[in-house]
C-alpha positions as CSV (number, residue, x, y, z in Angstrom):
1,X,-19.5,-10.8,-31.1
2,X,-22.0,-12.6,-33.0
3,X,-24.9,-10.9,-30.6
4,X,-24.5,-8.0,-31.9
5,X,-25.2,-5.9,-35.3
6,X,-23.9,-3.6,-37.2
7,X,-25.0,-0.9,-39.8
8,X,-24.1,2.2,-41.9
9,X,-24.6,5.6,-40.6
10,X,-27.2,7.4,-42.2
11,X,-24.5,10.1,-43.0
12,X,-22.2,7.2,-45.1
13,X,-22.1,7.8,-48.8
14,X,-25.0,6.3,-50.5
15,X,-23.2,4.5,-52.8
16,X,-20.4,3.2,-50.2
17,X,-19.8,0.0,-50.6
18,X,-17.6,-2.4,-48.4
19,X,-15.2,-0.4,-48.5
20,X,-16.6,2.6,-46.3
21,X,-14.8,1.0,-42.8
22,X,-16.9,2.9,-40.6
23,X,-20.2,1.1,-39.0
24,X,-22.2,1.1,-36.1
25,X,-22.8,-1.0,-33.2
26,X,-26.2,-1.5,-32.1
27,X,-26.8,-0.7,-28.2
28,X,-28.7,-2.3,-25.5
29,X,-32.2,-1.5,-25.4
30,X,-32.6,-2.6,-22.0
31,X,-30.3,-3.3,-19.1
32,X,-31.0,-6.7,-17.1
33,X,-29.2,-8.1,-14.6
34,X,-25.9,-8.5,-15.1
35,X,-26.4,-12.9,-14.0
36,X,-28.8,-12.8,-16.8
37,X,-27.6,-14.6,-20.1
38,X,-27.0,-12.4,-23.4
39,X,-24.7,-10.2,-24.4
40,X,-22.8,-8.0,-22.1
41,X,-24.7,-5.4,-19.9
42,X,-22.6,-2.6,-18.2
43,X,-24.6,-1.0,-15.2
44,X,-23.1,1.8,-13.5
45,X,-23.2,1.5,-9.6
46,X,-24.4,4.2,-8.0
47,X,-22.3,5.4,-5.1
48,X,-23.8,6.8,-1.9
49,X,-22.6,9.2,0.4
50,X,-21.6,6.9,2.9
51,X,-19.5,5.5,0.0
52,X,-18.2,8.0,-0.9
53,X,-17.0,9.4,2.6
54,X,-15.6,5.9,3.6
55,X,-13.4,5.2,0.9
56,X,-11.7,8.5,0.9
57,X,-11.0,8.2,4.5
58,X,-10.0,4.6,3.9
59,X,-7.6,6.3,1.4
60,X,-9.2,4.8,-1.5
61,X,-7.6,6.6,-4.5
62,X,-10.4,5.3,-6.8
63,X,-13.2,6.8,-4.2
64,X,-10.9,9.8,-3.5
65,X,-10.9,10.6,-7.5
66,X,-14.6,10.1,-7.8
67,X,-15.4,12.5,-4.9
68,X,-13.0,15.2,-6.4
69,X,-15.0,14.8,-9.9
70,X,-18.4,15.6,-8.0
71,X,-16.8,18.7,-6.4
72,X,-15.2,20.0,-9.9
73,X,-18.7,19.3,-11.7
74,X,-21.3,22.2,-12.5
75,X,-24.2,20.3,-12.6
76,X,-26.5,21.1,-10.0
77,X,-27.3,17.4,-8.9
78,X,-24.0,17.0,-8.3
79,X,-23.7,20.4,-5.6
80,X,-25.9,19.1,-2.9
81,X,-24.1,15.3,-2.8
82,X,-20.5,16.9,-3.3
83,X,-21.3,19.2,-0.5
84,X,-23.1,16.3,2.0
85,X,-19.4,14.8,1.3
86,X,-17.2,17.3,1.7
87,X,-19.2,18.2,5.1
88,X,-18.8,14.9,6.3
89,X,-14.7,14.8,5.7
90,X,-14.4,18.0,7.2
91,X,-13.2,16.3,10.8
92,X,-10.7,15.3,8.8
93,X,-9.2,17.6,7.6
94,X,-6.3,20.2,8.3
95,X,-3.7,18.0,8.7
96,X,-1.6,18.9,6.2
97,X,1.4,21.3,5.0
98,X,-0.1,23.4,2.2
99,X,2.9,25.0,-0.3
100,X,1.8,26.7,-3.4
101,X,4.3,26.9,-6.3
102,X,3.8,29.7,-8.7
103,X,6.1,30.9,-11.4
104,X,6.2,31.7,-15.1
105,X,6.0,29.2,-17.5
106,X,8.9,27.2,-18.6
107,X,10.2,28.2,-14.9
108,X,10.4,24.2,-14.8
109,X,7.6,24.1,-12.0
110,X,6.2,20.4,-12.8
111,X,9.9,19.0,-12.7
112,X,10.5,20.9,-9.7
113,X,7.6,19.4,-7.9
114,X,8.2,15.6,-9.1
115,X,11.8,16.3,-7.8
116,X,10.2,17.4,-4.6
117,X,7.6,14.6,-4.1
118,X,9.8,11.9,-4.5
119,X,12.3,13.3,-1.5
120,X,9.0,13.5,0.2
121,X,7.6,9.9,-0.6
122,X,11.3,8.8,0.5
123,X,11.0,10.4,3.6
124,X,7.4,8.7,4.2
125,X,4.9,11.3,3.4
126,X,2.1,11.3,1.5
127,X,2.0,13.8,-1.4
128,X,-1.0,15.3,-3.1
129,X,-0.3,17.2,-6.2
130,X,-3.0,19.8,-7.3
131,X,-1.9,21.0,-10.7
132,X,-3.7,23.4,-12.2
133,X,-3.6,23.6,-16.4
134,X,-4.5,26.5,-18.3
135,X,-8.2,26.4,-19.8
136,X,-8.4,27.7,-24.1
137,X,-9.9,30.6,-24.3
138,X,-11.4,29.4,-27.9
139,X,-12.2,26.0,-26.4
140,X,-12.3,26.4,-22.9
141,X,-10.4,22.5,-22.6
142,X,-7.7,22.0,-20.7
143,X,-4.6,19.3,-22.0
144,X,-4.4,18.1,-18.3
145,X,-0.6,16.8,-19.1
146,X,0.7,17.0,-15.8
147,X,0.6,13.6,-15.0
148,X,2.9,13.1,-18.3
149,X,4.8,15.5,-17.1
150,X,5.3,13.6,-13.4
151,X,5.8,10.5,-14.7
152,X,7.6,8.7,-12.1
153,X,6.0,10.4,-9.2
154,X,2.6,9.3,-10.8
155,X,4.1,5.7,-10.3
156,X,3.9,5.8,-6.4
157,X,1.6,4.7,-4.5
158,X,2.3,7.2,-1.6
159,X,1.3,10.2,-4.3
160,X,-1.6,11.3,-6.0
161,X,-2.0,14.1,-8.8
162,X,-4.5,15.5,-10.0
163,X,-4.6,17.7,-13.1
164,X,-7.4,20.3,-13.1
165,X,-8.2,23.3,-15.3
166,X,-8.2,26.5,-14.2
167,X,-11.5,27.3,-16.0
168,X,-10.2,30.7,-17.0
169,X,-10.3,31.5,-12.6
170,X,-8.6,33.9,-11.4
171,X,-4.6,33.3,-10.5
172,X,-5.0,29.7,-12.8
173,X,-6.3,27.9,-9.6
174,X,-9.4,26.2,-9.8
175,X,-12.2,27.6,-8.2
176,X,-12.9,24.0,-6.4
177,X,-9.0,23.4,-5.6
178,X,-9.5,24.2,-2.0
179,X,-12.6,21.7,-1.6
180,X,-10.4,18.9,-3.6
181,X,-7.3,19.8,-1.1
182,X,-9.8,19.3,1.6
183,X,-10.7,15.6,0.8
184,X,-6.8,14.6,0.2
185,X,-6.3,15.8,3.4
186,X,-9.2,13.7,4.5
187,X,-7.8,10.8,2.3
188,X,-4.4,11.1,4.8
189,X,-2.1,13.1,2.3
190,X,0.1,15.4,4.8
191,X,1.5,17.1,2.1
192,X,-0.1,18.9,-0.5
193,X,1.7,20.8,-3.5
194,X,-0.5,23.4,-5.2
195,X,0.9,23.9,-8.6
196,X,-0.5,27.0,-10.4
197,X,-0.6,28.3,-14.2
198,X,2.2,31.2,-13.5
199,X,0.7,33.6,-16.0
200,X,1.0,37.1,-14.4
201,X,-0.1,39.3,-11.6
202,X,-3.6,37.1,-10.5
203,X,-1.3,34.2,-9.1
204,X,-1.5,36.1,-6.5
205,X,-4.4,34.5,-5.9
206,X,-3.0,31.0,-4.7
207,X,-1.7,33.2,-1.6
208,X,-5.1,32.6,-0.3
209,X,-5.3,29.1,-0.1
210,X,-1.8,27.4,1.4
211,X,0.4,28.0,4.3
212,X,3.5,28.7,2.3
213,X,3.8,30.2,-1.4
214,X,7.2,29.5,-3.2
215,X,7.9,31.4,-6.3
216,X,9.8,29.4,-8.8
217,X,12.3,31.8,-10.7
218,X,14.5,31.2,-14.0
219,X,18.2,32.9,-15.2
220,X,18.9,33.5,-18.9
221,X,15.2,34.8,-19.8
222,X,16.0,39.0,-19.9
223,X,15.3,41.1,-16.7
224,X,15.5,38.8,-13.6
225,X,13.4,41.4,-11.7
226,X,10.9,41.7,-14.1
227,X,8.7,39.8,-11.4
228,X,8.5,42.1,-9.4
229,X,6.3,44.8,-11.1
230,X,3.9,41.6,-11.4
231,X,3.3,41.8,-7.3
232,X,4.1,38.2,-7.2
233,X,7.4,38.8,-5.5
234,X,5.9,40.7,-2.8
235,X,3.6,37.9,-1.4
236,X,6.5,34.8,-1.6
237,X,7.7,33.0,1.2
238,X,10.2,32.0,-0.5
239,X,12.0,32.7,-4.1
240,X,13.4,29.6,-6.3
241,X,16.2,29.6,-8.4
242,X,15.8,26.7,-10.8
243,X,17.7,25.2,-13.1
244,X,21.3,25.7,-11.3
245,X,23.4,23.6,-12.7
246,X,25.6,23.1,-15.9
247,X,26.6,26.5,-17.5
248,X,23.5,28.1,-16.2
249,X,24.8,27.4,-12.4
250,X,27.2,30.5,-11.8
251,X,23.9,32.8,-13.5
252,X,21.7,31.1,-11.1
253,X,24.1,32.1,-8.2
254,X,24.3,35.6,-9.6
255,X,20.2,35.9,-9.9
256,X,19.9,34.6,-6.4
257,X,22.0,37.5,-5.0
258,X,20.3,40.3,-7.3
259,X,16.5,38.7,-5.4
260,X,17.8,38.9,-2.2
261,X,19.1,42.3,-2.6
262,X,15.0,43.0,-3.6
263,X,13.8,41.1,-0.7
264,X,15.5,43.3,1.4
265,X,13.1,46.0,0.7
266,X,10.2,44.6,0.6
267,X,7.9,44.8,3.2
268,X,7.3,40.4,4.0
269,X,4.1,39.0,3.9
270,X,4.2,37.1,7.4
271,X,5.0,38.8,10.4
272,X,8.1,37.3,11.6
273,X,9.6,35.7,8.7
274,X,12.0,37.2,6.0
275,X,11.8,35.6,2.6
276,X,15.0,34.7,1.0
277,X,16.1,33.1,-2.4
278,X,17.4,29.6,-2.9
279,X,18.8,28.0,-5.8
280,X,17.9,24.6,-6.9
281,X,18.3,21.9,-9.8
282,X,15.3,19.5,-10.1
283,X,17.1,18.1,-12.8
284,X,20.1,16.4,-10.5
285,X,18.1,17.1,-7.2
286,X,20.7,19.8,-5.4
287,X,18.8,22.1,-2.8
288,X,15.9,19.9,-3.2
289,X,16.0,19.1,0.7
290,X,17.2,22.7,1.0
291,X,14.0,24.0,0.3
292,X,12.1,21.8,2.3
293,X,13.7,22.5,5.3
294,X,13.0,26.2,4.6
295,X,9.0,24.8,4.7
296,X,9.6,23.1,7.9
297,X,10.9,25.9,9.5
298,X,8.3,28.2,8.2
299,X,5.3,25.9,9.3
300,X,7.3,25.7,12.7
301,X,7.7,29.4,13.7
302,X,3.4,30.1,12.2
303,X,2.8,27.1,14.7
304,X,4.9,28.5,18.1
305,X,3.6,31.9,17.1
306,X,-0.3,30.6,17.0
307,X,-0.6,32.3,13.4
308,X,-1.0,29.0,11.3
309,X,-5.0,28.5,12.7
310,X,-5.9,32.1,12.8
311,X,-4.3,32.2,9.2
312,X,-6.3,29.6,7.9
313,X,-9.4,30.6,9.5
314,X,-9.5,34.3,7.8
315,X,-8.2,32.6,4.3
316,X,-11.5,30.5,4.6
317,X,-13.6,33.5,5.7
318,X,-12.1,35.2,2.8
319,X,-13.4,32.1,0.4
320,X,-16.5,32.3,1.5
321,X,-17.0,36.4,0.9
322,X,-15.3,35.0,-2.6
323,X,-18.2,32.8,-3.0
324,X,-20.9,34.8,-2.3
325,X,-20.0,37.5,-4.8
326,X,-19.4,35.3,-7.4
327,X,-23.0,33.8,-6.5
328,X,-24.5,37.2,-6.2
329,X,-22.8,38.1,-9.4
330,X,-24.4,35.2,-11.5
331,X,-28.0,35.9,-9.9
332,X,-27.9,39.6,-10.9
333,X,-26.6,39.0,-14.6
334,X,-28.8,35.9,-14.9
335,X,-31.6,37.9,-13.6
336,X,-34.4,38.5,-16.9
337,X,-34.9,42.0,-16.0
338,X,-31.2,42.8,-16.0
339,X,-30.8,40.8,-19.3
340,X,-33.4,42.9,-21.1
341,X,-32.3,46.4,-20.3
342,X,-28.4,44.8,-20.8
343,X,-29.7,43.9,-24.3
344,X,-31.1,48.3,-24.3
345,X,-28.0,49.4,-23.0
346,X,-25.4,47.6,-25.5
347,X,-27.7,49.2,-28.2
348,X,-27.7,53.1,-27.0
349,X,-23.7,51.9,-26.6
350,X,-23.4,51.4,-30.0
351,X,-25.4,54.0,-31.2
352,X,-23.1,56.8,-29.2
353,X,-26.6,57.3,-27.2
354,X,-25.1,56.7,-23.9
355,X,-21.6,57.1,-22.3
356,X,-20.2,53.8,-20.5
357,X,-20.7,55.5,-17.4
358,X,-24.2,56.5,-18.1
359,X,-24.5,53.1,-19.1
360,X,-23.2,51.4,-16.1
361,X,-25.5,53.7,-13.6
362,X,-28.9,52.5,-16.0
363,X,-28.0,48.7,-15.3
364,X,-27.3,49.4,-11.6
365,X,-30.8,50.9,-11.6
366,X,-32.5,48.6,-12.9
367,X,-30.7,46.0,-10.5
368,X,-31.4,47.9,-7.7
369,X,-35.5,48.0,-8.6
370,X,-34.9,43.9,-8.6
371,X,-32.9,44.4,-5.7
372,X,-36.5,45.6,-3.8
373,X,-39.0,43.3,-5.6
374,X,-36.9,40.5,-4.1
């Protein structure tokens, strides 16, 4: 320690004395060789892409992690190397039983899912958890507490979770979780478990992205069908019961009937299959392997039927459409000329000059003229 100095902040009190606990360490002004003698030097090694690609298909949870970090970044110099990687793993990829778990919060999704990946991890698979945490609004961070939350499935070595926020994306699920549920399949996870915010009607959303969407359900918390005028209910697979056990078991029993008599008239999502409602306890583990079985049967009737490929192929044709608005819709409202009469419009807005339709047909003018420059 005696290499290095310290000092006051210029910010300290003037007149601080010892007293003021708070100093500075003085960095490195150059970084040698790590053989050379000094102090310490961290360097950073810089990973390529072949790196990269063989230690996630190594299964390299260290690598794996890294890789997922490029995807999730926004920095452009991170795009072109995330995508040379994912490209790459793309062979290797596919292999894998995609659920999605939605439901509303408190539902007791996370202990459901650690309940779930430990039968799993018993039976030999390999489980990837993608859980999705609600981004501030104010802040726009993320508490990324799953992993707290999972806290003996995060033991395993046969499991891997990954907290993500949902950015404030549509349905709570990160607009890179299908590229990061691409390189854990390429890692060799066969199972991956989509966990979602559960916030309202744009969970939907998760629909697009996994084989099989299981809506976790609670008793005891008002109307049990309230669900169902969120259009969740419609696009399940499967509806949970949780939390059936104790004095809350006969309710449980009692919800489960009142679901199935609403499945009944609703139209199901997948030819061929009629959702049904389960109850469960991830507490004590009762209809944990229930519910699985339901997922293998599922997965086995898409595959007989020749749905599960042509299923996945138009979910990633509808990503990509996703994409390219989202990409169009960041040129146009990044575009200068759009800015500057946006900037005009809000103005006559708030002057009672312009109606918000008149508004609304001035900026899609003025996008259109960019439209033909271009």
């Amino acid at each position: 320690m005696e290499n290095y100095t310290t000092y006051k902040p210029e910010w300290a009190p003037s007149d601080a004395g010892k007293e003021f606990a708070c100093q500075v360490m003085s960095g490195i002004d150059e970084v040698g060789h790590p053989s050379e003698p000094g102090p310490a030097r961290f360097v950073r090694k810089q990973y390529t892409v072949d790196d990269y690609v063989e230690g996630v298909l190594r299964g390299d949870r260290m690598m794996l992690a890294k890789a997922i970090t490029l995807i999730e970044s926004n920095a452009p110099k991170h795009f072109a190397l995330g995508q040379e990687i994912l490209q790459r793993l793309l062979p290797h990829t596919g292999n894998s039983v995609r659920v999605g778990i939605t439901g509303v919060p408190g539902a007791g999704k996370s202990t459901f899912i650690e309940a779930l990946g430990n039968y799993l991890c018993n039976l030999g698979k390999k489980v990837a958890v993608l859980a999705v945490d609600p981004s501030s609004s104010v802040s726009k961070g993320s508490i990324l507490g799953d992993k707290t939350r999972m806290e003996t499935l995060s033991k395993r070595s046969d499991a891997f979770i990954r907290p993500s926020p949902s950015g404030g994306t549509l349905g709570g699920v990160n607009r890179k979780s299908r590229e990061t549920m691409l390189l854990c399949e390429a890692a060799g996870f066969d199972t991956i478990l989509v966990e979602t915010v559960g916030v309202g009607q744009s969970e939907t959303a998760v629909r697009s992205m996994v084989d099989f969407f299981l809506v976790v359900v609670l008793t005891g918390a008002g109307d049990d069908l309230q669900g169902i005028k969120k259009g969740v209910i419609e696009t399940a697979d499967a509806i949970l019961v949780n939390k059936a056990d104790g004095a809350n078991k006969q309710k449980a029993l009692v919800t489960r009937s009142e679901y199935e008599q609403v499945l009944h008239y609703l139209r199901p999502v997948v030819e061929g299959w009629a959702p049904k409602a389960y109850t469960c306890s991830a507490l004590n583990g009762e209809g944990i392997a229930e519910i699985w079985d339901v997922v293998m049967t599922f997965m086995d009737i898409m595959e007989k039927r020749g749905s599960l490929q042509s299923r996945r192929q138009q979910q990633t044709l509808d990503w990509v459409w996703q994409m390219t608005e989202e990409q169009l819709r960041s040129e146009i409202l990044n575009n200068p000329a759009v800015i500057a009469r946006t900037a005009e419009v809000r103005e006559e807005i708030v002057h009672n000059r312009l109606s918000a339709t008149q508004a609304a047909q001035a900026l899609l003018d003025t996008i259109r003229v960019e439209v033909r420059k271009s």
